[in-house]
N, C-alpha and C positions, 0 to 999 in steps of 0.2 A: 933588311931591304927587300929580298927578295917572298921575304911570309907578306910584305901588303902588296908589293904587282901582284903577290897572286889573289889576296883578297880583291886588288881591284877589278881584277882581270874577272874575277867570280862576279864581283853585283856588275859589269859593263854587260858580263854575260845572260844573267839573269834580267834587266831591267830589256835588252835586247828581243830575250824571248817574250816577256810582257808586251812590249810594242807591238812586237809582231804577232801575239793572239789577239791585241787589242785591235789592231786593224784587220786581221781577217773577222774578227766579231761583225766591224762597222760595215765591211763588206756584204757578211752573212744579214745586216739588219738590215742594209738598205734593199737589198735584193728582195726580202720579205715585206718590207715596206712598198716596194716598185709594183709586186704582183698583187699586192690589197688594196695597193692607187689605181690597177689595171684592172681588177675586179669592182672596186666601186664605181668607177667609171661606165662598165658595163653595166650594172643594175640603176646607178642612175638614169642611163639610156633607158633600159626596160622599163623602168619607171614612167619618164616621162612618153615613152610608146604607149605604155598604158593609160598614165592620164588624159593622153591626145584621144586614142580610142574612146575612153570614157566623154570627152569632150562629143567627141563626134555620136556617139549614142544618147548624150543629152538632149541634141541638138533636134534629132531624129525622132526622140522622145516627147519632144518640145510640140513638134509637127502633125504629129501624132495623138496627142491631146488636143488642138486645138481641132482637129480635124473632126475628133469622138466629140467634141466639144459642137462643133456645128451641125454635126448629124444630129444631137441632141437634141437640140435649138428646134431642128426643123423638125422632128419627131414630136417634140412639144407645142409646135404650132397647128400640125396637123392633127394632132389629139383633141387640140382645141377646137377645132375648125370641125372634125367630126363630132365633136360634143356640142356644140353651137347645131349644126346641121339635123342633130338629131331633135335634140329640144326644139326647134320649129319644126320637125317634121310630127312630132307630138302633140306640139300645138295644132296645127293645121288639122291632123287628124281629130283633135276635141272639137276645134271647132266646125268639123265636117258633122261629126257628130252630132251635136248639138244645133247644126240648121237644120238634121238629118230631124231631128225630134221634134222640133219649132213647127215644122213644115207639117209632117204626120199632124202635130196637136192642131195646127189651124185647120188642116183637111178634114178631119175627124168634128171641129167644133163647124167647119161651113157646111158641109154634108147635113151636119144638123140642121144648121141655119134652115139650110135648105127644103128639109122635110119641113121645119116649122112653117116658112113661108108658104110651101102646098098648102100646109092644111088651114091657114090663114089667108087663103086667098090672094096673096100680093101679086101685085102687075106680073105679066109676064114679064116685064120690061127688067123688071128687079131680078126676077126668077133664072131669065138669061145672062144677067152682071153673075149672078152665084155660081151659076153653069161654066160661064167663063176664066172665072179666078180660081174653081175648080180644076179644069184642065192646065191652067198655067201651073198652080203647085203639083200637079201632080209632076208634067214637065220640069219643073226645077227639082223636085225628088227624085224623079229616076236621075236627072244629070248631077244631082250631089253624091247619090249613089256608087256614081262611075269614075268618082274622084276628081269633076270639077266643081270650080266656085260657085256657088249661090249668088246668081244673081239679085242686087237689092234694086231693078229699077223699078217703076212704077208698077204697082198691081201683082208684085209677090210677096204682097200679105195679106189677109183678109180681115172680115170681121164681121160683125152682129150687128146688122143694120137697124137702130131704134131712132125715134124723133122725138128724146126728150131734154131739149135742148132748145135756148133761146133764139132771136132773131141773131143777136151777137155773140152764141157760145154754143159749143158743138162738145160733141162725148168721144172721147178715142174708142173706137170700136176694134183695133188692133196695133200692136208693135212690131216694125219687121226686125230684120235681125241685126244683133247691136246697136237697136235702137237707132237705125239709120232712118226711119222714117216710120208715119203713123196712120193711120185710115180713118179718117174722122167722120161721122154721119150730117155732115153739113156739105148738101151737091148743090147741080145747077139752080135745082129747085128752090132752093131757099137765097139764091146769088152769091152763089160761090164763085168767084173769077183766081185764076193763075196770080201769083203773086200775093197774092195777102198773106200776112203772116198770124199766127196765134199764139198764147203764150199758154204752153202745158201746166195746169197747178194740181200737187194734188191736196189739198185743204189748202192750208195758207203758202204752202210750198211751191215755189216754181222749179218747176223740172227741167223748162227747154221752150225753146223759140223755134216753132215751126214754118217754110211759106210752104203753101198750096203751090203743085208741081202739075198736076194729074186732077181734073175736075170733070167730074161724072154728073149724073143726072141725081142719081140720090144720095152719094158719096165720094168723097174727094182725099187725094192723098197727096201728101205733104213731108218733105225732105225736114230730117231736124239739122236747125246750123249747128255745127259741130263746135264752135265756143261757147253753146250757151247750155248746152248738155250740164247737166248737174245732178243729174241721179237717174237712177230708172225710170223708164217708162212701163205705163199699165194698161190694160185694158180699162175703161174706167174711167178714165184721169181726165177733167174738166178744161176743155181748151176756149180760151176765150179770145174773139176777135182785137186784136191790134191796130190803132190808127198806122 
């Protein structure tokens, strides 16, 4: 009786100290469990500090692009705007050029004119229209020169005064420039009046529909309408009266 109290008394003792390591164990786990819930807690915070910073540098980022984005834009317009500027100022310059040569060429062919008509005797009358249209080109070369327009009004272009040409058809004796208008050898003298119009051919080709602007005594100059322009104009080119 007394060999099992004391075996009891052994496993009560023993099972006693089990409990008791088993609970300071669950004590020991929770405690390490509390400070790795207290630890992730903290890094989830850093965490989401950080994704908010990252938020807020998106944001920043965001503004920031669109802003390079519009500097862009406007950089690219005015790229354009100076490449457009330039190209007409290119243009402009050719075509300075090229009245710049027009002008010389006619100076150079009336100057001639001119000696011809000396030695041919023609009117003074004629001789002073030569003299005259003479000094106008010369005044619109030097002012092309200084980099203003060519003026195209009446009597800045010349030409080769001939009378081979019917009651109702006249010869272009010059083209001004771009073909804005033409100096036909058809004046007062044969009844030229303001307003008539001509039709430029050259063989079977119509060129352009001219009226008489500017009517002189032995030669008259005449505006081409600008819808009925259809190819160049020549010295040369057979104009014939229109009803």
């Amino acid at each position: 009786m007394n060999r099992l109290l004391l075996v009891l008394s052994l496993c009560a003792f023993t099972v006693s100290g089990s409990l008791g390591a088993l609970y300071w164990q669950s004590l020991e786990t929770r405690r390490d469990l509390a400070t790795r819930n207290t630890a992730l807690d903290g890094q989830l915070a850093a965490s989401r500090e950080i994704a908010s910073s990252f938020q807020k540098q998106a944001v920043v980022a965001g503004a920031q692009l669109e802003v390079a984005q519009s500097r862009l834009s406007t950089a690219e317009s005015r790229t354009t705007q100076l490449a457009n500027d330039l190209a007409a100022s290119r243009a402009a310059l050719v075509a300075r050029e090229q009245a710049e040569r027009t002008l010389r060429d006619e100076l150079a062919s009336l100057r001639q004119d001119l000696a011809d008509t000396r030695a041919a005797a023609i009117p003074p009358a004629q001789i002073e229209a030569y003299q005259s249209t003479i000094a106008e080109l010369e005044r619109q070369l030097a002012t092309a020169k200084n980099g203003a327009a060519v003026p195209t009004a009446a009597g800045a272009s010349t030409a080769v005064f001939s009378s081979r040409a019917g009651r109702n058809s006249a010869a272009v004796m010059s083209v001004g420039p771009n073909n804005a208008f033409v100096v036909l050898n058809y004046g007062a003298n044969r009844g030229a009046q303001v307003g008539q119009r001509f039709a430029i051919r050259s063989g079977s080709d119509l060129l352009a529909t001219v009226s008489l602007s500017d009517v002189r005594s032995q030669f008259s100059i005449a505006q081409v309408e600008p819808d009925s322009l259809r190819g160049v104009l020549h010295k040369g080119d057979l104009a014939l009266l229109t009803p």
